[in-house]
Structures are given as structure tokens and as C-alpha cells.
N, C-alpha and C positions, 0 to 999 in steps of 0.2 A: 607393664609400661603404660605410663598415662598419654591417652590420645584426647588430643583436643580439639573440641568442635571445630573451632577459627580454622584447622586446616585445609580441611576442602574447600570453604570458601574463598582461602589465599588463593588458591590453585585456579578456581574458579573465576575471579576475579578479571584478568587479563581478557577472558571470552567474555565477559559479560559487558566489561567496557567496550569491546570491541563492536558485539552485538548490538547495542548502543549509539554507537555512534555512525557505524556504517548501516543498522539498519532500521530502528526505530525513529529515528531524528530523521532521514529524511522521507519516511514515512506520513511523519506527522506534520511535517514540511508542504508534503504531496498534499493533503489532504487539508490543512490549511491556506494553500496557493487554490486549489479548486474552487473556492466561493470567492473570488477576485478575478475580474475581466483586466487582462494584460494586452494595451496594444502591440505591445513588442517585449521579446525578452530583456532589452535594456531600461523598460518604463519605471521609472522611479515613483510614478505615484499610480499606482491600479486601484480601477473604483474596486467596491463591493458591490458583487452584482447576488449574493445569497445563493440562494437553489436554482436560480435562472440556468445557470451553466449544465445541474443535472436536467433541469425539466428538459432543456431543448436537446441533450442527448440521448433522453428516452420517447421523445417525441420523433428522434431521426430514423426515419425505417430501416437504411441500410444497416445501424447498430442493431435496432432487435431483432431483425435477422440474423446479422453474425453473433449475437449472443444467445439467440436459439439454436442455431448451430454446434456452436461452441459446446452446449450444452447436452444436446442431445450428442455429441461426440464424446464429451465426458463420460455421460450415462453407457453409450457402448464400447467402451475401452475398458470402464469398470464391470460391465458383466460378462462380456469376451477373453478376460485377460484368462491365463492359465496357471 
């Protein structure tokens, strides 16, 4: 019986749009919204503000504290687990 490539990727196909659309797209969304300073979420024209947004979130202590945190809880969950 002849098997043909095309059919796993028919099958395939339905999760990949799906993956797609609920998770790449607003991914890239997230990630292109972050270099734009938003007065409000209804602002129809937001500047570009570039890496301003990341610099002053690495610059805020409360974040690198909770992202050492963060981290260092990551680090002890992966060598404690069982």
C-alpha cells in the first residue's frame, strides 16, 4: 500500500494553524507593542520609544530582584525535584 508524505501534514495542519494563530501572532504582537510608549490602551497613535521601555525596566530594582528571585527558584526546583 502506498503511503503518502502529504498525510501527516494534512493531520498536522489544523494544530499548526491553531498554534499559529493563538500563539505566535500574539507573541510577535507582544514583542512588537513593547518598543511603543502607549498612553492608554485605546491611543490610536503611540510614539516609538525603542529600548527606552527595556532600559528603564532593567534599571528598576524591584524587577531585578524579582527576576533573581525568580531565578534562583528556578535553579532550586530543577536540582531538588525527584
Amino acid at each position: 500500500m502506498y503511503k503518502s508524505k502529504l498525510t501527516p501534514w494534512l493531520f498536522l495542519t489544523p494544530m499548526l494553524i491553531f498554534i499559529s494563530v493563538f500563539l505566535f501572532y500574539p507573541f510577535a504582537v507582544n514583542i512588537y507593542n513593547s518598543f511603543f510608549n502607549f498612553t492608554s490602551i485605546l491611543d490610536p497613535n503611540p510614539t516609538f520609544g525603542g529600548i527606552s521601555n527595556y532600559l528603564n525596566l532593567f534599571s528598576d530594582s524591584t524587577f531585578v530582584t524579582s527576576f533573581v528571585n525568580t531565578i534562583i527558584l528556578i535553579g532550586l526546583v530543577l536540582i531538588f525535584q525527584v
